[in-house]
mmCIF file of the N, C-alpha and C atoms, coordinates in Angstrom:
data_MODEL
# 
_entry.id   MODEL 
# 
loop_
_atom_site.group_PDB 
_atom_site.id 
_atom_site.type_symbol 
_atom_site.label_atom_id 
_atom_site.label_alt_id 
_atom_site.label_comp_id 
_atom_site.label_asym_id 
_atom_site.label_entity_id 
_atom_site.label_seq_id 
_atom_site.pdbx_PDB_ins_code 
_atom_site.Cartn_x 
_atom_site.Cartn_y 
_atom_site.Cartn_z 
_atom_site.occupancy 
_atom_site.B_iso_or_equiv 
_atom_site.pdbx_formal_charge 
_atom_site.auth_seq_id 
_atom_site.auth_comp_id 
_atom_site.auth_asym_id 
_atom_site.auth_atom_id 
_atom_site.pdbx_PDB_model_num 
ATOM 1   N N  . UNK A 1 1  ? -48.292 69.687 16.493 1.00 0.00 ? 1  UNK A N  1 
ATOM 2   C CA . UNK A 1 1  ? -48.849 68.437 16.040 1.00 0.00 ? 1  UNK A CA 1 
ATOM 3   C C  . UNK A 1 1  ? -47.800 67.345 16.203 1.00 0.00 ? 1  UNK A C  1 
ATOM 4   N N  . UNK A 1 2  ? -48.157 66.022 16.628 1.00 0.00 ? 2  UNK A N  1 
ATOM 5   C CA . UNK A 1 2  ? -47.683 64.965 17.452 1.00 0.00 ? 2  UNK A CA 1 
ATOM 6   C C  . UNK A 1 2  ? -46.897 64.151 15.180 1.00 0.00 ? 2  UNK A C  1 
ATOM 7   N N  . UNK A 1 3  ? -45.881 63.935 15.405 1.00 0.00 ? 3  UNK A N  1 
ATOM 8   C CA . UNK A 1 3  ? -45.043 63.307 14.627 1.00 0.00 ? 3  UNK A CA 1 
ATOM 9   C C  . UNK A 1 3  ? -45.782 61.947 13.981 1.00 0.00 ? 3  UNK A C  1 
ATOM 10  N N  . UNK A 1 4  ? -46.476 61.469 14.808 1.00 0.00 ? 4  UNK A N  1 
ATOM 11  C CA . UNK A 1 4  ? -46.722 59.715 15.250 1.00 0.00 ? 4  UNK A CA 1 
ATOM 12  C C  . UNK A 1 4  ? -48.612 59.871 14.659 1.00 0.00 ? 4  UNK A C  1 
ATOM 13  N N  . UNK A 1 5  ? -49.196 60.938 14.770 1.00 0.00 ? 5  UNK A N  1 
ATOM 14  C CA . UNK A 1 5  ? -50.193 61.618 14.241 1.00 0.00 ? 5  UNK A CA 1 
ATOM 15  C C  . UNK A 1 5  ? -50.395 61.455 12.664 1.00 0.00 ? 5  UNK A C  1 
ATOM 16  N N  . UNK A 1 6  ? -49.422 62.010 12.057 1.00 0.00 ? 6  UNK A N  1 
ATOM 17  C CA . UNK A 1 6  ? -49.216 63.018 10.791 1.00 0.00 ? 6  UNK A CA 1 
ATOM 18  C C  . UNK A 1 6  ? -48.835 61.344 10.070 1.00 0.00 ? 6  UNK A C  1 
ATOM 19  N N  . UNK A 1 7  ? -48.475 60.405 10.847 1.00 0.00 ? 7  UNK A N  1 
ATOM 20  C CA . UNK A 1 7  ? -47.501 59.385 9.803  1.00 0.00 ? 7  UNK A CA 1 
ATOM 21  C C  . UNK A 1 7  ? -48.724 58.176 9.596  1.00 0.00 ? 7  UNK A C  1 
ATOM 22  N N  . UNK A 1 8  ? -49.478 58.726 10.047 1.00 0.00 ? 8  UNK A N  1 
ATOM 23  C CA . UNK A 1 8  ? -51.118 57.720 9.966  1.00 0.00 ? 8  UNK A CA 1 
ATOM 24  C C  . UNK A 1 8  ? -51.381 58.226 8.943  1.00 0.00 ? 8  UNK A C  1 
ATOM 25  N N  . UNK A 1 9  ? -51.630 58.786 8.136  1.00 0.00 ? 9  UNK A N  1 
ATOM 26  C CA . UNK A 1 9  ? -52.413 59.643 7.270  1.00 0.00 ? 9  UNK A CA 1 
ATOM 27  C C  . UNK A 1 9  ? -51.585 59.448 5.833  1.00 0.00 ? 9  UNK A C  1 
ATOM 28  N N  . UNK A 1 10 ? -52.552 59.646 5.190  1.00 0.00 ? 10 UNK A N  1 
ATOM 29  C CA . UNK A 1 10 ? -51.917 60.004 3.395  1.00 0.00 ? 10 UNK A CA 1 
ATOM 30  C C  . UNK A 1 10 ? -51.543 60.493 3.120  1.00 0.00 ? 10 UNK A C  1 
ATOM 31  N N  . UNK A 1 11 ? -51.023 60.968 2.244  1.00 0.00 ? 11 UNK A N  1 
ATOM 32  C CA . UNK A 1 11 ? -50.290 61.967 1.228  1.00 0.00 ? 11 UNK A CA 1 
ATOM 33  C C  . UNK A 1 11 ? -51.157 63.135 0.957  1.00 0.00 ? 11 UNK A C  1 
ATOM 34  N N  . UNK A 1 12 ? -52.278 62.832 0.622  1.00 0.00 ? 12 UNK A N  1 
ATOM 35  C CA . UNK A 1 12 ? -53.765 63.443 -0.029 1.00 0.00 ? 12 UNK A CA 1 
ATOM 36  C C  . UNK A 1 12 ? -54.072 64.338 1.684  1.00 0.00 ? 12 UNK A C  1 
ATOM 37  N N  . UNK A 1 13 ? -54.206 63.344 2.370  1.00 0.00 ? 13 UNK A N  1 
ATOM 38  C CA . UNK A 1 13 ? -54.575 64.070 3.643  1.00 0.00 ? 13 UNK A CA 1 
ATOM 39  C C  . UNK A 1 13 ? -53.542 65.343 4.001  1.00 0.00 ? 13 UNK A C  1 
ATOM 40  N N  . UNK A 1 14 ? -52.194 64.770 4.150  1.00 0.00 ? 14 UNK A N  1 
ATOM 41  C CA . UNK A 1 14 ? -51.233 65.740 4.589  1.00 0.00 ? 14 UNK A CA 1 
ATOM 42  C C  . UNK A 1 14 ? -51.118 66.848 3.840  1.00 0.00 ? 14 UNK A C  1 
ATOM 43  N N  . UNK A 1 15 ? -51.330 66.970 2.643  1.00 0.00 ? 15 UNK A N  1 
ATOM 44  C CA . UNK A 1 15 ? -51.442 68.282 1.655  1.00 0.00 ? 15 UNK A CA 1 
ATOM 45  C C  . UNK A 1 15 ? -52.459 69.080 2.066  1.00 0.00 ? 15 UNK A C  1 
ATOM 46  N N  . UNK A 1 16 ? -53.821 68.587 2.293  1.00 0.00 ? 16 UNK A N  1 
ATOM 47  C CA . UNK A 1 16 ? -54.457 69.542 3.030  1.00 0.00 ? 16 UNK A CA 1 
ATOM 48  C C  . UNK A 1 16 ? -54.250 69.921 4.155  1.00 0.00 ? 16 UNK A C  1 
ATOM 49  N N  . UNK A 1 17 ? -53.607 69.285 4.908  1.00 0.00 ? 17 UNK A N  1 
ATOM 50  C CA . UNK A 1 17 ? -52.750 69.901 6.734  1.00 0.00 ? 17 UNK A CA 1 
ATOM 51  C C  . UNK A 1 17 ? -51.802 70.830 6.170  1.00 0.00 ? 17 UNK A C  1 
ATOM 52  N N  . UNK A 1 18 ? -51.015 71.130 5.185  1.00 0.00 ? 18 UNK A N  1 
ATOM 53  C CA . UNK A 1 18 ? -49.701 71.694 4.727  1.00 0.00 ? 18 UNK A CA 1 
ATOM 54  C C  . UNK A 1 18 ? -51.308 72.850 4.231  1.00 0.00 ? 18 UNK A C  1 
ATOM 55  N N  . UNK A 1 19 ? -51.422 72.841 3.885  1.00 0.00 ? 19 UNK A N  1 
ATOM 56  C CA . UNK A 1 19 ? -52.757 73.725 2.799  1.00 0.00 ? 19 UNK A CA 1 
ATOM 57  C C  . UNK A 1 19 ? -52.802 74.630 3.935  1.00 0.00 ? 19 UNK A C  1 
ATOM 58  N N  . UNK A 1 20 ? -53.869 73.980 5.318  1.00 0.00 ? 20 UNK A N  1 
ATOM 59  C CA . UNK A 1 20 ? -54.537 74.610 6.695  1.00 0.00 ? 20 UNK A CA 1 
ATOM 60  C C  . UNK A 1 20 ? -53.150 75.198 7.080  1.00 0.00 ? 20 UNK A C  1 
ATOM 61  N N  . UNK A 1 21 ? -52.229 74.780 7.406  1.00 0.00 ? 21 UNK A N  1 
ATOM 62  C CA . UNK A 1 21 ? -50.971 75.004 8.465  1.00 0.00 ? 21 UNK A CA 1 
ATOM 63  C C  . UNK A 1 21 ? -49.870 76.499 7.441  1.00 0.00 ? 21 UNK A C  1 
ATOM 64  N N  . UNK A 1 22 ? -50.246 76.778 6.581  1.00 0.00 ? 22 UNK A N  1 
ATOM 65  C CA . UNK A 1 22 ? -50.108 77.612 5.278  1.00 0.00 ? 22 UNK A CA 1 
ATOM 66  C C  . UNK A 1 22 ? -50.494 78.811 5.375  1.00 0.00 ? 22 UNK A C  1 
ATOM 67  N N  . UNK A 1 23 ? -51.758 78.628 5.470  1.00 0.00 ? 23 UNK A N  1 
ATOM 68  C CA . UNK A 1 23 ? -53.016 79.369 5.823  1.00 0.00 ? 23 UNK A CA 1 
ATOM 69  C C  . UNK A 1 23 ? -52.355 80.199 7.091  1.00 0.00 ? 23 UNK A C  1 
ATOM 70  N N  . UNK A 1 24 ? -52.732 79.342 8.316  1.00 0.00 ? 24 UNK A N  1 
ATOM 71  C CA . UNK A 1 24 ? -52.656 79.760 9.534  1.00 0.00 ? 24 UNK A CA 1 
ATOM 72  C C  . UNK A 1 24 ? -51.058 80.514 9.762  1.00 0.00 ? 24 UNK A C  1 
ATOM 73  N N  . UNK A 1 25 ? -50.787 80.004 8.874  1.00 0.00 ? 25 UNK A N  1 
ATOM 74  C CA . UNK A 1 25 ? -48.904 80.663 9.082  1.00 0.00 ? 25 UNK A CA 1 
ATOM 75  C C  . UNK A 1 25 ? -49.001 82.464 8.494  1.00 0.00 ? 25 UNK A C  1 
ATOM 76  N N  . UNK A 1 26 ? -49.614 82.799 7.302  1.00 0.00 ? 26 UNK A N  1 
ATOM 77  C CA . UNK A 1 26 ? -50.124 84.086 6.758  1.00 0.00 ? 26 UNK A CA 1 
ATOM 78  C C  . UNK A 1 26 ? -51.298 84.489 7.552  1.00 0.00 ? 26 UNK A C  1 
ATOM 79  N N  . UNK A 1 27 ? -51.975 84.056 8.181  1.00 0.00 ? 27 UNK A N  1 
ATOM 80  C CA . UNK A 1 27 ? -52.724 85.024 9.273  1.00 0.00 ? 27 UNK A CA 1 
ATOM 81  C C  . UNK A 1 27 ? -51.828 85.465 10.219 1.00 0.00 ? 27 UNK A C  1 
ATOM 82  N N  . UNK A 1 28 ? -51.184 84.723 10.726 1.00 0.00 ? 28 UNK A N  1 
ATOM 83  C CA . UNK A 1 28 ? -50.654 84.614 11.747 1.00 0.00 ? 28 UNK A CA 1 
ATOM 84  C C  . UNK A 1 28 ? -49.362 86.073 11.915 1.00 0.00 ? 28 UNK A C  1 
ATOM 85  N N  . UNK A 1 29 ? -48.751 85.578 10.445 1.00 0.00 ? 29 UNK A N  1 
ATOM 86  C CA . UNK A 1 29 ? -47.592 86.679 10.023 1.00 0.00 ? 29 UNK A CA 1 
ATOM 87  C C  . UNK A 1 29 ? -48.570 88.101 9.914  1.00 0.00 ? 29 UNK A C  1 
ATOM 88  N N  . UNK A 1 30 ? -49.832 88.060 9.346  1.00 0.00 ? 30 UNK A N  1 
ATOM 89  C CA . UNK A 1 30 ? -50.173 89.456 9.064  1.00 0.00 ? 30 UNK A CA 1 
ATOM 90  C C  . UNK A 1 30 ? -50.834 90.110 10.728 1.00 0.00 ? 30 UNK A C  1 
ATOM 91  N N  . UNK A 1 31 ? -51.296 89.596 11.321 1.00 0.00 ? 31 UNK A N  1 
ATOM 92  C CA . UNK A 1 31 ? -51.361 89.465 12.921 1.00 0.00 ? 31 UNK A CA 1 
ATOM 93  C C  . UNK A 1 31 ? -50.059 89.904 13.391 1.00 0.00 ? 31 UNK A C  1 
ATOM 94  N N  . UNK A 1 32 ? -49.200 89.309 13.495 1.00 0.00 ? 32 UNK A N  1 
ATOM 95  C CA . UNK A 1 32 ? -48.089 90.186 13.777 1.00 0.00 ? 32 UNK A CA 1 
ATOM 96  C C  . UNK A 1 32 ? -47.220 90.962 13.281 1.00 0.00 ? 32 UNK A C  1 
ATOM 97  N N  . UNK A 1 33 ? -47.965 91.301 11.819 1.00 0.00 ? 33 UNK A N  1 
ATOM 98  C CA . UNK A 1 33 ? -47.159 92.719 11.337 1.00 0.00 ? 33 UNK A CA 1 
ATOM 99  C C  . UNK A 1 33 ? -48.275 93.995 11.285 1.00 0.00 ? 33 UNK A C  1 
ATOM 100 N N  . UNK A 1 34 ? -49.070 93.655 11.616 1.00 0.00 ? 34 UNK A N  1 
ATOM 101 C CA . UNK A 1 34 ? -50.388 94.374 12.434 1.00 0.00 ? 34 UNK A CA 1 
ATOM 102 C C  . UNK A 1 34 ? -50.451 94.608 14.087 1.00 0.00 ? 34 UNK A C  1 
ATOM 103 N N  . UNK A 1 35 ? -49.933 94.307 14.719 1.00 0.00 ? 35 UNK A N  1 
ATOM 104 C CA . UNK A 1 35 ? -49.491 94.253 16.092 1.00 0.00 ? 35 UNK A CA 1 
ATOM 105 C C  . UNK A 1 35 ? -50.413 93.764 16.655 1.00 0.00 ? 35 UNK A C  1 
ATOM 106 N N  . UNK A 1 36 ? -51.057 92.734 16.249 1.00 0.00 ? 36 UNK A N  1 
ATOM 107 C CA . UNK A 1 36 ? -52.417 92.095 16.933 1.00 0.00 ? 36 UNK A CA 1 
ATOM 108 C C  . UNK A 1 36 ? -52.032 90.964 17.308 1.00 0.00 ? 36 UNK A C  1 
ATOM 109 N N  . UNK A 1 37 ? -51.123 90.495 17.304 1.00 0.00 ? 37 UNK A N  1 
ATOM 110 C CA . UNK A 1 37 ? -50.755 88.856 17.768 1.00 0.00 ? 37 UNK A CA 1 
ATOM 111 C C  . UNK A 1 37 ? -50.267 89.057 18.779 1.00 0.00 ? 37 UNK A C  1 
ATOM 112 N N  . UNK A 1 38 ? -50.805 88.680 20.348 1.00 0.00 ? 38 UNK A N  1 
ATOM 113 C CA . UNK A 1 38 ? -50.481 88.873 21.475 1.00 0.00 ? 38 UNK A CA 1 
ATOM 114 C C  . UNK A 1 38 ? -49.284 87.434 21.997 1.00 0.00 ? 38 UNK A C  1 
ATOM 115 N N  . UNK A 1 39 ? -49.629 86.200 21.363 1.00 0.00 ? 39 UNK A N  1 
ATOM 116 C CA . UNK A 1 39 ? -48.692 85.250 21.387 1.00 0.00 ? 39 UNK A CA 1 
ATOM 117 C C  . UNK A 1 39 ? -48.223 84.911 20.062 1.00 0.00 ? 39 UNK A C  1 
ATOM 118 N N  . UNK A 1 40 ? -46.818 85.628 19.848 1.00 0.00 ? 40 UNK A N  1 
ATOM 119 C CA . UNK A 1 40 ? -45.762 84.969 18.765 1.00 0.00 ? 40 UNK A CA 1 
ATOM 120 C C  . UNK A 1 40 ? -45.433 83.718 18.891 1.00 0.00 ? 40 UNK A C  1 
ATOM 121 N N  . UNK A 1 41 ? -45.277 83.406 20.089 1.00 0.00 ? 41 UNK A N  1 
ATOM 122 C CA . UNK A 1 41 ? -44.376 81.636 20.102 1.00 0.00 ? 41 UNK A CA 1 
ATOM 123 C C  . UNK A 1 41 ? -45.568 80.893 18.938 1.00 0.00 ? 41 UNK A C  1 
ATOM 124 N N  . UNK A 1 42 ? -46.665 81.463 18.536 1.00 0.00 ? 42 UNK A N  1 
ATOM 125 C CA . UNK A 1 42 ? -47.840 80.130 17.750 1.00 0.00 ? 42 UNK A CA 1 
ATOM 126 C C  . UNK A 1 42 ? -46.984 80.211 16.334 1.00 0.00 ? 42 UNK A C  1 
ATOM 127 N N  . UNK A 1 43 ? -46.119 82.005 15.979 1.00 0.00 ? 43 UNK A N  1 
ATOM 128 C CA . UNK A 1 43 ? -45.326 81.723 14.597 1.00 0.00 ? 43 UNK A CA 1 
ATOM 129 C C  . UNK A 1 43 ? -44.681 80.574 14.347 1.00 0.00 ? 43 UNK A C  1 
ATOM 130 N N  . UNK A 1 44 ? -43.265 80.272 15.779 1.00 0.00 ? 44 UNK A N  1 
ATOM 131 C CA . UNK A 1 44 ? -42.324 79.306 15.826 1.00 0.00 ? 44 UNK A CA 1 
ATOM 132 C C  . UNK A 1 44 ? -43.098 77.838 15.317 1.00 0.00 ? 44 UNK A C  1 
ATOM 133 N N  . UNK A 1 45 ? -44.142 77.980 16.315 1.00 0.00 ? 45 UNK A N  1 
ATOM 134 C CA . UNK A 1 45 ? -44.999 76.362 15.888 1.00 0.00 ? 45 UNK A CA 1 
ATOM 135 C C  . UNK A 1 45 ? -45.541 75.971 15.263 1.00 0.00 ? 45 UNK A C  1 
ATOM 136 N N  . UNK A 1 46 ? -46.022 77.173 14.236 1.00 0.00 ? 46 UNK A N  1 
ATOM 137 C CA . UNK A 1 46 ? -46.708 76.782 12.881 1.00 0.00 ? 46 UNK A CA 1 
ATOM 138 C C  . UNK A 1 46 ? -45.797 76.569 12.048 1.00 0.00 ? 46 UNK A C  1 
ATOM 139 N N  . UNK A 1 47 ? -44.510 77.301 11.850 1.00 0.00 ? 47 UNK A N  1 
ATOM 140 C CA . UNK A 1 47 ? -43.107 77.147 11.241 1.00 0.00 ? 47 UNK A CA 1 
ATOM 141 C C  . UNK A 1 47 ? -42.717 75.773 11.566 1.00 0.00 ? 47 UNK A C  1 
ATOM 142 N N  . UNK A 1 48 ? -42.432 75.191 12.455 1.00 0.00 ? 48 UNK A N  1 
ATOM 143 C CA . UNK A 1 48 ? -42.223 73.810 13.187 1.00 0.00 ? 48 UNK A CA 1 
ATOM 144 C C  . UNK A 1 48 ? -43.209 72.768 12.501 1.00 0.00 ? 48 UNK A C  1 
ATOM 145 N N  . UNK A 1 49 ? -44.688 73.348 12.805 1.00 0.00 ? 49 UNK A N  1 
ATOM 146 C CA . UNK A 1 49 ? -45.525 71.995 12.258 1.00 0.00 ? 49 UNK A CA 1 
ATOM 147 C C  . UNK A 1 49 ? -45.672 71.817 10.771 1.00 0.00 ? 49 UNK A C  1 
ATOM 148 N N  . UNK A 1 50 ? -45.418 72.971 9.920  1.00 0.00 ? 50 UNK A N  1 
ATOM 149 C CA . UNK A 1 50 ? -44.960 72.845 8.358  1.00 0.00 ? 50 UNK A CA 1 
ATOM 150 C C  . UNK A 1 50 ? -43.613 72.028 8.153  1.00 0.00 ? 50 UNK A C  1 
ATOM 151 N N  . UNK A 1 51 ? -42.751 72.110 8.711  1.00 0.00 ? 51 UNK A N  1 
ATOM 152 C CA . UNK A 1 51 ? -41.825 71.769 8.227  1.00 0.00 ? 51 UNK A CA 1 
ATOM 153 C C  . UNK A 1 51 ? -41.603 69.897 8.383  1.00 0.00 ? 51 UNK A C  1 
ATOM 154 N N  . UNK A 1 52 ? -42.519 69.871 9.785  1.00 0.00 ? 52 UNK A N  1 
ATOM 155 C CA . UNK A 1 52 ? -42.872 68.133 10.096 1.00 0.00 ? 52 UNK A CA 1 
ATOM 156 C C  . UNK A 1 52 ? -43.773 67.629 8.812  1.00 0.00 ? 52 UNK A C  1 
ATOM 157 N N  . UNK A 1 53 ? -44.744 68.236 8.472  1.00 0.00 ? 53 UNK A N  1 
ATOM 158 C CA . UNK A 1 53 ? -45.843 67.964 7.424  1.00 0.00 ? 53 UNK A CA 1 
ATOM 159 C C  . UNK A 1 53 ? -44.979 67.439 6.028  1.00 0.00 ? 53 UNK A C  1 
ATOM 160 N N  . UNK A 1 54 ? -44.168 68.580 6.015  1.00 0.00 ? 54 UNK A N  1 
ATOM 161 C CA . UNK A 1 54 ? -43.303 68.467 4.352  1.00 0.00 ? 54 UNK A CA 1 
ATOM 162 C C  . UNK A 1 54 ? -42.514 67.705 4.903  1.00 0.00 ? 54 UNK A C  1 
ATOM 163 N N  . UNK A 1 55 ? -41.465 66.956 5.669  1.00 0.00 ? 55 UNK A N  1 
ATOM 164 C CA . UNK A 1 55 ? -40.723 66.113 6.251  1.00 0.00 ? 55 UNK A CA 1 
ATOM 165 C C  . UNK A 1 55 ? -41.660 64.508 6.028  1.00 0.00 ? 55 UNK A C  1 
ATOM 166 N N  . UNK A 1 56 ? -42.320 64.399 6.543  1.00 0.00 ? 56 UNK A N  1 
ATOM 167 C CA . UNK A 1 56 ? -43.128 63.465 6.477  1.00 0.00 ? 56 UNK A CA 1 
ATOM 168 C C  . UNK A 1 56 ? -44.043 62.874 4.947  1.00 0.00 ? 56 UNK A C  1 
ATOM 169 N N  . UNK A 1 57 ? -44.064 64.158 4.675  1.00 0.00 ? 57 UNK A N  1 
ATOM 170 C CA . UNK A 1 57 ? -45.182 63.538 3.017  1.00 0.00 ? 57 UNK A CA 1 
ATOM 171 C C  . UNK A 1 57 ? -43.464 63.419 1.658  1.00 0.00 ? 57 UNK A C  1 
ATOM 172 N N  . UNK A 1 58 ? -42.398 63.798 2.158  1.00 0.00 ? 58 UNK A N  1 
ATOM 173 C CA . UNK A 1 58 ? -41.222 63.685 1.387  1.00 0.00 ? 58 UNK A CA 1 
ATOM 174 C C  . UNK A 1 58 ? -40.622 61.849 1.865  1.00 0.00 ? 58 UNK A C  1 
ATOM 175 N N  . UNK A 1 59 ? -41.046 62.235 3.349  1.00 0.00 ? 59 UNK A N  1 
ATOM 176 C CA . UNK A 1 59 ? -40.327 60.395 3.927  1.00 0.00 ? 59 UNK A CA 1 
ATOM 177 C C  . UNK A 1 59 ? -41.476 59.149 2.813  1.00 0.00 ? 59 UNK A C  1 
ATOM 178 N N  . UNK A 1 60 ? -42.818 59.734 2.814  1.00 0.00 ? 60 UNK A N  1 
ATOM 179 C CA . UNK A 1 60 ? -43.801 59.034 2.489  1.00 0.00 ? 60 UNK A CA 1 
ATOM 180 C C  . UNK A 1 60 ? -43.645 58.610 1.011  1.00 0.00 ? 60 UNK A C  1 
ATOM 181 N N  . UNK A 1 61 ? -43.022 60.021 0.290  1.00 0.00 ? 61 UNK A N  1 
ATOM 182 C CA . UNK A 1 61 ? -42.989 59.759 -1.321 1.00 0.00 ? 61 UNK A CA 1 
ATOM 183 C C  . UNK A 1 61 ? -41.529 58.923 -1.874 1.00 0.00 ? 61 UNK A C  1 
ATOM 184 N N  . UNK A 1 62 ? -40.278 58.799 -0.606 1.00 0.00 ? 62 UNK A N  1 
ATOM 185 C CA . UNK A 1 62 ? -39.627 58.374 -0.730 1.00 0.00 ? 62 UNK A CA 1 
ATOM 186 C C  . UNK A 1 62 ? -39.827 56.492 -0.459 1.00 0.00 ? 62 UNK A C  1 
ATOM 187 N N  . UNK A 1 63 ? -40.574 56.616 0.447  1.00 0.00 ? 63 UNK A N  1 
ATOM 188 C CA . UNK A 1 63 ? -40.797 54.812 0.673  1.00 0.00 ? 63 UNK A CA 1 
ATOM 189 C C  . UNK A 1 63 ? -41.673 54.530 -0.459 1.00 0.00 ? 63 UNK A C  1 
ATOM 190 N N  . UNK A 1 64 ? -42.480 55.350 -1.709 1.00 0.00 ? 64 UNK A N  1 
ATOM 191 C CA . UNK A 1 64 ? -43.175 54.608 -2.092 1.00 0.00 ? 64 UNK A CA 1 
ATOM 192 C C  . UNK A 1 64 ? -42.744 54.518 -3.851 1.00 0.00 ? 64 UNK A C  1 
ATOM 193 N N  . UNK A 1 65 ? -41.114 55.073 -3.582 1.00 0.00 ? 65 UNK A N  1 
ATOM 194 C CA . UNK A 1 65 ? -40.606 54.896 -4.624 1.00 0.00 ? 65 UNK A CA 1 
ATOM 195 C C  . UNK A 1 65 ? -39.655 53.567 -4.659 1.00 0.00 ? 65 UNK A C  1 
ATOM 196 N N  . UNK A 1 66 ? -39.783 53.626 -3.414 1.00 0.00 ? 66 UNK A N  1 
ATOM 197 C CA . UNK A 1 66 ? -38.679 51.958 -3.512 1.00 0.00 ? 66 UNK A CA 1 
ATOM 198 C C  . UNK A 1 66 ? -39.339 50.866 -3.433 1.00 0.00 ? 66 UNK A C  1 
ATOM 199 N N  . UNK A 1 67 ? -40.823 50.904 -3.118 1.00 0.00 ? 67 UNK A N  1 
ATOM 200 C CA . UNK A 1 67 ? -41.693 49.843 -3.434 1.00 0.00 ? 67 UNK A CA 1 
ATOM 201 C C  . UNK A 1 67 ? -41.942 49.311 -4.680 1.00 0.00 ? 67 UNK A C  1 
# 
């Protein structure tokens, strides 16, 4: 997920992307501790797109404390 995407959106919104991207991260892990996940690289990028999500709704709660 595109950086420039995620920074349009709310707070309210991004918690449910962190919620979905959560989700998909524990399928994903039990998929590959089940040997059913034929592409791992989607772990790295769900790991990656959580960590943009919480990066972003922390930048968000920080600008709206100095307002």
């Amino acid at each position: 997920m595109k950086p420039n995407k995620l920074k349009k959106k709310n707070i309210s919104e991004l918690e449910k992307e962190l919620e979905s991207l959560s989700r998909a991260q524990f399928s994903l892990r039990m998929q590959y501790g089940t040997q059913q996940l034929t592409n791992t690289s989607q772990l790295k990028k769900t790991k990656r797109d959580i960590a943009r999500v919480r990066t972003i709704i922390k930048q968000l709660e920080i600008e709206s404390k100095l307002i």
